[in-house]
Each structure stands twice: as C-alpha cells, then as structure tokens.
TITIBA-337875 format. One record per residue: residue in one letter; x, y, z of N, C-alpha, C in turn. Coordinates in pm, whole numbers, plus 50000, padded with zeros to 5 digits. Last residue first. Example, Ala and Ser with C-alpha at 12.3 -4.5 7.8 and 13.67 -1.06 7.14 Angstrom:
<pts>
S512854977550708513674989450714512905000350787;A513194943150780512304955050780513204967050780;
</pts>
This chain:
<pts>
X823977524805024823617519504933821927521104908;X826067551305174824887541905207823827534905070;X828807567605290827177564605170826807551805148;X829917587105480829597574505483828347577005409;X832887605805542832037604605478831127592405487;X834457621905831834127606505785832777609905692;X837947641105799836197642505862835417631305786;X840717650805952839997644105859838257647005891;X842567667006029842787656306125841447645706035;X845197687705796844207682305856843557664705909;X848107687705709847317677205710845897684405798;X851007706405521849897704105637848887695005583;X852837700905331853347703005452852227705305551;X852367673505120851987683105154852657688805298;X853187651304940853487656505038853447674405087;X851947640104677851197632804827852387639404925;X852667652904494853407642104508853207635104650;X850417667004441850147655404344851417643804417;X851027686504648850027679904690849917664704570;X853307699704520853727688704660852447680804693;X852507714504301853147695304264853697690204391;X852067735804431850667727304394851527716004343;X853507743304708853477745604577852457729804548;X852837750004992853347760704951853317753704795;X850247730005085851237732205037851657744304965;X847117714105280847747726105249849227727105171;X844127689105318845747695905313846557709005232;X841627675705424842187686705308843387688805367;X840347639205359841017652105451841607664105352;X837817618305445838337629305377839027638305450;X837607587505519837847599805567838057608605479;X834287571705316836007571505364836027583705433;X832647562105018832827561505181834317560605216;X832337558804777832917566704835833197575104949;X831387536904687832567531804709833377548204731;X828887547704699828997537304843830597533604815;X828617575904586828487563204568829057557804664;X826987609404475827297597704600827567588404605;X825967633404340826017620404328826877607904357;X828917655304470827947649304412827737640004356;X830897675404654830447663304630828757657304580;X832167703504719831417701804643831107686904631;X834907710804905834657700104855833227700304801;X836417744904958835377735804967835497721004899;X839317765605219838677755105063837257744405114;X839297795305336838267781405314838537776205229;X839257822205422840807815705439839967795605469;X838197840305347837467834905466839007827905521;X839217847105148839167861905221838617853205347;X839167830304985840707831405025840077843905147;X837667795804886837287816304962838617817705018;X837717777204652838417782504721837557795904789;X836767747204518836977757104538837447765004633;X836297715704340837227721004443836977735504459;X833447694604313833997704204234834767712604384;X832907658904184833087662604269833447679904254;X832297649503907831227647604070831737651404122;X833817650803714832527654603702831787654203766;X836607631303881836107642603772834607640803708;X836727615704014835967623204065835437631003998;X838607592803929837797586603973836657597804070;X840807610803807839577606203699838487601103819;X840857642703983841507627603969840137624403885;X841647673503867840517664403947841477650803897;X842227709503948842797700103913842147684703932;X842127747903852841607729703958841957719503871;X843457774103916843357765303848842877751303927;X842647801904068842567799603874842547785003825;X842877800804318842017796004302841947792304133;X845317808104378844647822004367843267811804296;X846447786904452846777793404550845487807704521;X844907758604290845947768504311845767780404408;X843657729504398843507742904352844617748404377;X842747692604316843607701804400843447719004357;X841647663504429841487672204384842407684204411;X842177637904545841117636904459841057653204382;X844757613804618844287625704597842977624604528;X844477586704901844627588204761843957606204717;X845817565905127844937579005131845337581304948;X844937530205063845917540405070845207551105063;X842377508005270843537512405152844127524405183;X841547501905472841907491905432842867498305283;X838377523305440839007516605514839757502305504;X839507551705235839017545805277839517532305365;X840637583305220841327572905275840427563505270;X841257613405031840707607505130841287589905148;X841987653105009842247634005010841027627305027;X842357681304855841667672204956841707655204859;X844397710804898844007696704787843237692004919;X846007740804759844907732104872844787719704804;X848687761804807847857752404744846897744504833;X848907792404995848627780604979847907773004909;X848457820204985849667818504945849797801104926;X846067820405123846317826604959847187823504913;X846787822705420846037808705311846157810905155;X849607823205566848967832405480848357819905387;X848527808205935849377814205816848367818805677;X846497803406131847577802706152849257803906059;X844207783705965844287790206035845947793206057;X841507771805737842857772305767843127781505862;X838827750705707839517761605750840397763005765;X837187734905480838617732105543838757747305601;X834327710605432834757724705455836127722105506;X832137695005177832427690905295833887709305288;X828767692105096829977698205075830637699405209;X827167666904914828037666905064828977676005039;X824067641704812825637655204807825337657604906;X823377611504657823197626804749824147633304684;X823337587504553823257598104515822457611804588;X822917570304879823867570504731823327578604638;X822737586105135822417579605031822867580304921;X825367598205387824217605005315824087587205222;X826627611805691826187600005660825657602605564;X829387634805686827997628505731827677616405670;X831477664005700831337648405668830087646905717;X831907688205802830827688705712830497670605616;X835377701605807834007696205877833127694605728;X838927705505911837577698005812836537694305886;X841167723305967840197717706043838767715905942;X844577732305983843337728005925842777721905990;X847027752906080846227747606107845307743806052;X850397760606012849047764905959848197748906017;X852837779906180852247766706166850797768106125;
</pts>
C-alpha cells in the first residue's frame, strides 16, 4: 500500500510561487506515474499535471501550462509542484496521486490519493 503525504501549501499573493511536495512511501515510487490535482471550493477535483514513472515525460492541463512545472526525485521517492505566478482563481486543495500507468491519472483514477494540502492566493 503506497502512502502519500503532500506538504508545502500556504497562503501566498497573487503572483507568488509555491512549490508544493508529495512523498511516497510504502512501495516502488519509480515504478509510479505521478499527477497532482486539485479541488477548489464548490467544484470538481480537476488534473493539472502528470509525469512518467522515469520522469521523461510531463504532461500539463491548458489552465497551467506555462505556470506551473511537474517533477520528479525517484531516489528521494518525491514528486514536486513548481507553481508560479499565482492567481486567486487558484486557490484550492491540491493533491498528488500515484498510478501504475500514466492514462489512469488522465482518466481521474488513480490507485493512490494523498490527503491534500490548501493553497490560498490572495488578490
């Protein structure tokens, strides 16, 4: 059973940055696609980004692509969230999730969830 645990949410101003963190624990992370969500309050959790298992390939939703950047440490057993320039309609939980193949995270079913961590930007 693989364990995630996201940190590094906070409160920031509209064009800040925020790299927010996923540890995995409890299976082989290399062998796992990564993606991170998020949810704001009143709508659907929606993807924003995803990496392949050996990190080669990233993947971005339009409403992030060029602000936000996905990466991977496989030897720490970490994906990152990179977030930049900040906007108030991107307040929400963020969560990273785990899948044995990278089209379970586009089809929003991933076999692990992390418990989330709260972004909040501030106009």
């Amino acid at each position: 059973q693989v364990q995630l645990v996201e940190s590094g949410g906070a409160w920031v101003q509209a064009g800040g940055s925020l790299r927010l963190s996923c540890v995995a624990s409890g299976g082989a992370f290399d062998q796992l696609s990564m993606g991170w969500f998020r949810q704001a309050p009143g709508k659907d959790r929606e993807l924003l980004a995803r990496i392949s298992w050996s990190g080669s390939g990233t993947y971005y939703e339009d409403v992030v692509k060029g602000r936000f950047d996905i990466s991977r440490d496989n030897a720490q057993s970490t994906v990152y969230l990179q977030m930049n320039n900040l906007k108030p309609e991107d307040t929400a939980v963020y969560y990273c999730a785990a899948a044995k193949l990278l089209m379970k995270l586009s089809a929003y079913q991933p076999e692990y969830w992390g418990q989330g961590t709260l972004v909040t930007v501030s106009s």
